[in-house]
C-alpha positions in Angstrom: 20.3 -90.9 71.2 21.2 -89.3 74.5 24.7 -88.3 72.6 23.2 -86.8 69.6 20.6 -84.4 71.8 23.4 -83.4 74.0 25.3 -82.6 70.9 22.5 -80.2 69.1 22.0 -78.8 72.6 25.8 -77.5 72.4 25.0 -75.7 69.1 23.9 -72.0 68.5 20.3 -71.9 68.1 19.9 -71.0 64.4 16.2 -69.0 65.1 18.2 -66.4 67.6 18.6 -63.0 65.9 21.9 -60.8 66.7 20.7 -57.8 68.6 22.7 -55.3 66.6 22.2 -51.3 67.2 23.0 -49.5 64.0 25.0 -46.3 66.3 27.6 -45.4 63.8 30.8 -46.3 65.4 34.3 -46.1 63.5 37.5 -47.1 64.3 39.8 -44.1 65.1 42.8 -43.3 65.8 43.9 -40.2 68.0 47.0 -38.1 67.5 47.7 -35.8 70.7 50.9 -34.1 69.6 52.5 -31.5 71.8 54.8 -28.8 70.7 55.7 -24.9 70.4 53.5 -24.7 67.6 54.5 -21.5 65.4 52.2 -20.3 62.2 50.6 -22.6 59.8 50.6 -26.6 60.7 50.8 -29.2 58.0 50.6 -32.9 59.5 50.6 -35.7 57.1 49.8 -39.5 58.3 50.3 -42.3 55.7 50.1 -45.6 56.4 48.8 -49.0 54.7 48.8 -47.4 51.4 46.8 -44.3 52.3 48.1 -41.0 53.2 45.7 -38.8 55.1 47.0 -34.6 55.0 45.8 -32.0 57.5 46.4 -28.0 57.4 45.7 -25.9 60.3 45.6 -22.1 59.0 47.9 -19.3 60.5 44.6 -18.2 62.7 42.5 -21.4 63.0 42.3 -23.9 66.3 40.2 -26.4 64.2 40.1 -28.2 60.6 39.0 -31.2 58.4 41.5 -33.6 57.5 41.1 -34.7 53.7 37.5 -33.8 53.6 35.6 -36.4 56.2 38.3 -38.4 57.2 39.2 -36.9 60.3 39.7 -33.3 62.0 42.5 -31.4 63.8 42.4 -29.2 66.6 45.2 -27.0 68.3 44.8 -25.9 72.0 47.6 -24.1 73.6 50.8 -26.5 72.7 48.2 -29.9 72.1 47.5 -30.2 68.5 45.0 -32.9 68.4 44.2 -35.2 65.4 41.4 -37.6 64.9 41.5 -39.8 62.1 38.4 -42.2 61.5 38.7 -45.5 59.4 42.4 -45.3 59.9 43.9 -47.6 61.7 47.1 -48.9 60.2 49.8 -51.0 62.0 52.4 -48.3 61.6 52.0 -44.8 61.0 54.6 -42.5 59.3 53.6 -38.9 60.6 55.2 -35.6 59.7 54.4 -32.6 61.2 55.8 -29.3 59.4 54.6 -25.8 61.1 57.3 -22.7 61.3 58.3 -23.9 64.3 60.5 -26.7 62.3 59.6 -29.9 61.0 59.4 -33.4 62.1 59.2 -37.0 61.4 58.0 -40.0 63.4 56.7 -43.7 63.0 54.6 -45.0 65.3 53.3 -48.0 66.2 49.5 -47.4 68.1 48.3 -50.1 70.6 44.8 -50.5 69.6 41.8 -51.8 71.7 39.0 -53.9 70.1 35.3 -53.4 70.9 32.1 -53.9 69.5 30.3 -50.8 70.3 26.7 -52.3 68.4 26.8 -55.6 70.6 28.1 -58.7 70.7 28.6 -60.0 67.2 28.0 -57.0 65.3 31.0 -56.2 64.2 34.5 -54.9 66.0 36.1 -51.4 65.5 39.5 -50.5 66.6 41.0 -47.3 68.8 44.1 -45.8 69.6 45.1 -42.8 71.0 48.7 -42.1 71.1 50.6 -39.2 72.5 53.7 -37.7 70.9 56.2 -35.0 72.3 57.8 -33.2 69.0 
């Protein structure tokens, strides 16, 4: 007997609720890309069957990417990219702008976290710099 209630005592208590925040929290990855930009910039990401295009006009420092999926943003010779629900294994990148054009694959180290609390589901973030 003194088996069995050690045993149930071990076990999660079934009546204890997660404590889950509802903050939306996406996993991300970041793009910092430095360069001597020139003119219009064209940066395409692709990567576990999804490709993911941004255009930066002539004239403009900041963009959407595809809509919702992400923004860029030029500042001086740092051209940064933020891509959310993107977070493939390897990313093919190229970067076309008058300047020249450019390919690259990467491979971003991601960090886990559970921004809502334990148990609430994990999200993951990179941010990777890249000299072009």
């Amino acid at each position: 007997m003194l088996t069995l209630l050690t045993l149930l005592m071990g076990c999660d208590n079934p009546n204890e609720k997660l404590s889950c925040n509802l903050m939306y929290a996406p996993s991300s990855l970041t793009l910092e890309l430095t360069a001597d930009w020139a003119g219009a910039i064209q940066v395409d990401v692709s990567g576990d069957d999804m490709q993911i295009s941004c255009t930066l006009g002539e004239d403009e420092s900041t963009a959407e990417c595809d809509g919702t999926t992400g923004w860029i943003e030029l500042s001086g010779d740092l051209l940064v990219v933020e891509l959310w629900e993107f977070t493939p294994d390897v990313v093919e990148l190229t970067v076309v702008h008058d300047g020249g054009s450019e390919d690259r694959s990467i491979e971003p180290e991601y960090a886990i976290d559970e921004p809502n609390g334990a148990g609430c589901g994990e999200r993951r973030l990179a941010t990777e710099s890249v000299s072009l």
